[in-house]
Backbone bond lengths (Angstrom), bond angles and torsions (degrees), N, CA, C in turn:
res aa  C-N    CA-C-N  psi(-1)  N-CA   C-N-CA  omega(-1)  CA-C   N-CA-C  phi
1 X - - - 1.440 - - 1.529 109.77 -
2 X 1.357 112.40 -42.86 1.226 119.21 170.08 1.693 125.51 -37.17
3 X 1.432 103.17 -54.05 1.377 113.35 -169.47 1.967 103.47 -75.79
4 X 1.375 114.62 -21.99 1.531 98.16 174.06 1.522 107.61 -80.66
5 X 1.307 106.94 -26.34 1.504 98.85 178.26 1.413 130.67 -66.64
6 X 1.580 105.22 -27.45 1.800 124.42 152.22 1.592 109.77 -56.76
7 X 0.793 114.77 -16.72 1.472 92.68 -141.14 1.370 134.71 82.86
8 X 1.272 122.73 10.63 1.010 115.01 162.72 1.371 156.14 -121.88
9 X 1.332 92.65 51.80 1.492 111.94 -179.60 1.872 94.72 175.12
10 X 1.604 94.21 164.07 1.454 100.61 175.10 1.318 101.08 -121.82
11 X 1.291 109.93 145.87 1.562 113.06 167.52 1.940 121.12 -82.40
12 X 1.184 92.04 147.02 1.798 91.10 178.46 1.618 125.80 -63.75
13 X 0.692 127.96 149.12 1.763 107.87 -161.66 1.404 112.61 -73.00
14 X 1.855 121.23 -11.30 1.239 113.16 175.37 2.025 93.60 -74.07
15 X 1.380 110.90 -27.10 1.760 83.85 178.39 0.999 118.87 -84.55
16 X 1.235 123.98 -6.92 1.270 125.06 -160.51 1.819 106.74 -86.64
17 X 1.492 104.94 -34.06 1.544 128.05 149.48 1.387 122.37 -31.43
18 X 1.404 108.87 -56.76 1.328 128.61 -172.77 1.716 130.16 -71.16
19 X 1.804 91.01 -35.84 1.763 105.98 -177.43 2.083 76.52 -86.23
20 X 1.356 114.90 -60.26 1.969 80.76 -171.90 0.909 123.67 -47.89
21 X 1.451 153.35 -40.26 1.311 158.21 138.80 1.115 93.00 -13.04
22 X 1.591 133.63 -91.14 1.890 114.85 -161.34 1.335 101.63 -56.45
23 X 1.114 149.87 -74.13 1.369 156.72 179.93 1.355 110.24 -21.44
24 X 1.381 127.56 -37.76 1.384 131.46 171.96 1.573 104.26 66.95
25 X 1.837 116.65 50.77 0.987 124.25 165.87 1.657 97.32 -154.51
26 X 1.376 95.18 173.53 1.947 121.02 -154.77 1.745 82.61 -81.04
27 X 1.770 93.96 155.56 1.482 104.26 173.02 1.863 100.58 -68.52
28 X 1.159 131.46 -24.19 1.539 136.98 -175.73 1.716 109.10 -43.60
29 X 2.079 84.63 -53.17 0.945 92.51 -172.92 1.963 134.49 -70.16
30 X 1.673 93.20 -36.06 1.314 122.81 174.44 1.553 98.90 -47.73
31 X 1.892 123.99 -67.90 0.874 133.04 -152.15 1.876 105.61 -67.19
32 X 1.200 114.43 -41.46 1.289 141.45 -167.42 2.055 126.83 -96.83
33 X 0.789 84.22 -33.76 1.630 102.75 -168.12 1.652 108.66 87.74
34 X 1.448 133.80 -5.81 1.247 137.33 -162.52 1.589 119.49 -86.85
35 X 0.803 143.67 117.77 1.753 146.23 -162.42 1.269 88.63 -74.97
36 X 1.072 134.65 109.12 1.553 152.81 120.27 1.879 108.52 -21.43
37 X 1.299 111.74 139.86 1.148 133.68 167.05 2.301 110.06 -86.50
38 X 0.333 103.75 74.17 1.336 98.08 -157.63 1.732 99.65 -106.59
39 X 1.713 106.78 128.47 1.561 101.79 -170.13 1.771 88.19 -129.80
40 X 1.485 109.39 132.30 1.679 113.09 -178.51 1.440 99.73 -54.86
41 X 1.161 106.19 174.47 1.444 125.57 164.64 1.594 112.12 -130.59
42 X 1.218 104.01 -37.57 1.653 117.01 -173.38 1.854 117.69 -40.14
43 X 1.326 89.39 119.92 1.414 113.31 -168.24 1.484 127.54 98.20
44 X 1.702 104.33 -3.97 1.511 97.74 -175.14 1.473 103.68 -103.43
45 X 1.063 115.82 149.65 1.800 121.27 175.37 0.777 140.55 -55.03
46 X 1.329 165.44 178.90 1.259 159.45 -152.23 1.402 88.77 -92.99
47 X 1.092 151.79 -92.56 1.366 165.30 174.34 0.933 112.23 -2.68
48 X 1.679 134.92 -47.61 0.975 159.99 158.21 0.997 118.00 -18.60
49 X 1.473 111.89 -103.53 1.587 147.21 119.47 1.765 96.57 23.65
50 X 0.964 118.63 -65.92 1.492 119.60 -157.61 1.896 96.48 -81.63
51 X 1.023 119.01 -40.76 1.619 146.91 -167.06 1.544 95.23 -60.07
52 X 1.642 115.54 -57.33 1.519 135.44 175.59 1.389 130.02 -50.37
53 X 1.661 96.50 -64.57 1.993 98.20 147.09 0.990 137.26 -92.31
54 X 1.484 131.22 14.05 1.368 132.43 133.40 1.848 111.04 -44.23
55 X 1.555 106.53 -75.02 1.249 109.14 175.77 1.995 116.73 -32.46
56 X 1.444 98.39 -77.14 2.021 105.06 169.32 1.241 100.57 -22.82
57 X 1.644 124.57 -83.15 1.324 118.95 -175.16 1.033 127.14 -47.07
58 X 1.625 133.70 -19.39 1.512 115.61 174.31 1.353 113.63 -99.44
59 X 1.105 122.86 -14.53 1.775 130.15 -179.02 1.375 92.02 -86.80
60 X 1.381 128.83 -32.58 1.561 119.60 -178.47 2.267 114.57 -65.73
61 X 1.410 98.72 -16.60 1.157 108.70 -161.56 1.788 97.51 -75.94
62 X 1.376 102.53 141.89 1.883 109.79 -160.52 1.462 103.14 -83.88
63 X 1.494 119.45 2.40 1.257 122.28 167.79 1.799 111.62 -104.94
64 X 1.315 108.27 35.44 1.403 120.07 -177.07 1.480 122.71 -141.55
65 X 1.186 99.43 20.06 2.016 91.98 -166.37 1.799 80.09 -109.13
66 X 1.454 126.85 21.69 1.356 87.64 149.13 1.806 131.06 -89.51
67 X 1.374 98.63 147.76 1.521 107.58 -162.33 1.860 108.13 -48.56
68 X 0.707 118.59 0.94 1.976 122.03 174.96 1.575 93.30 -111.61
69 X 1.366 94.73 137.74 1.936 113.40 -171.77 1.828 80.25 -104.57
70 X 1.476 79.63 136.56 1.425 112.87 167.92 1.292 106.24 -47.20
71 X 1.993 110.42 173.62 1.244 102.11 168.56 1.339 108.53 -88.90
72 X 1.570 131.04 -21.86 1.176 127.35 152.24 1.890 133.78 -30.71
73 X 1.496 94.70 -51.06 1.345 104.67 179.94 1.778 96.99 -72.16
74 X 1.082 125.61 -39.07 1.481 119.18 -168.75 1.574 99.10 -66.76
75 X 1.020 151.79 -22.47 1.169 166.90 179.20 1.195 121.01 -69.38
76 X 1.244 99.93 -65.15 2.293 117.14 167.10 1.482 106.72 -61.71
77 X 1.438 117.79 -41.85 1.109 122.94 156.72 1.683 132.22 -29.07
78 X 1.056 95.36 -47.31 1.530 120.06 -161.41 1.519 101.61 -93.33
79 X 1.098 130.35 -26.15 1.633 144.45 -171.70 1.123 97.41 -96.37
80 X 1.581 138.36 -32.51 1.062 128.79 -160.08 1.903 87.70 -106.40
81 X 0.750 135.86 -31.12 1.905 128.92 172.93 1.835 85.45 -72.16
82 X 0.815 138.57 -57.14 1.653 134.97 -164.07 1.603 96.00 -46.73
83 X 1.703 120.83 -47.83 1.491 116.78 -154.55 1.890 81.30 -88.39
84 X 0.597 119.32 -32.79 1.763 107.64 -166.32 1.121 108.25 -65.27
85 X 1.304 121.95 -62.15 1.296 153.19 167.94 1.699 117.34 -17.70
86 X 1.192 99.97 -64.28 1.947 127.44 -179.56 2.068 105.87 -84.00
């Protein structure tokens, strides 16, 4: 531990995996000092998963923070309560 904290040496990314895990912070953060936004996925399905950052990515878009959801977003919306839902 010593030597990454010098600088002197890098860890392999399965350890580097492992000390964020004890640390109970993101590799972003480990690698960077920067707090990561980080949302699990674990346990949801492929479909899901894809359904989830579809949604992030379009509410993230700077032509979208007005407070009324698109008819697009009402839509992704609606696919994504359909997959939870069933």
């Amino acid at each position: 531990m010593g030597n990454y904290e010098n600088d002197m040496g890098i860890p392999s990314l399965s350890v580097a995996e492992s000390l964020a895990d004890v640390l109970n912070v993101s590799l972003d953060y480990l690698a960077c000092g920067e707090k990561a936004n980080v949302i699990s996925v674990k346990g949801l399905k492929e479909e899901q998963i894809e359904l989830v950052t579809e949604l992030i990515q379009e509410l993230a878009r700077p032509a979208n923070h007005n407070p009324k959801l698109t008819r697009q977003q009402q839509e992704l919306l609606a696919r994504i309560i359909e997959q939870f839902v069933h």
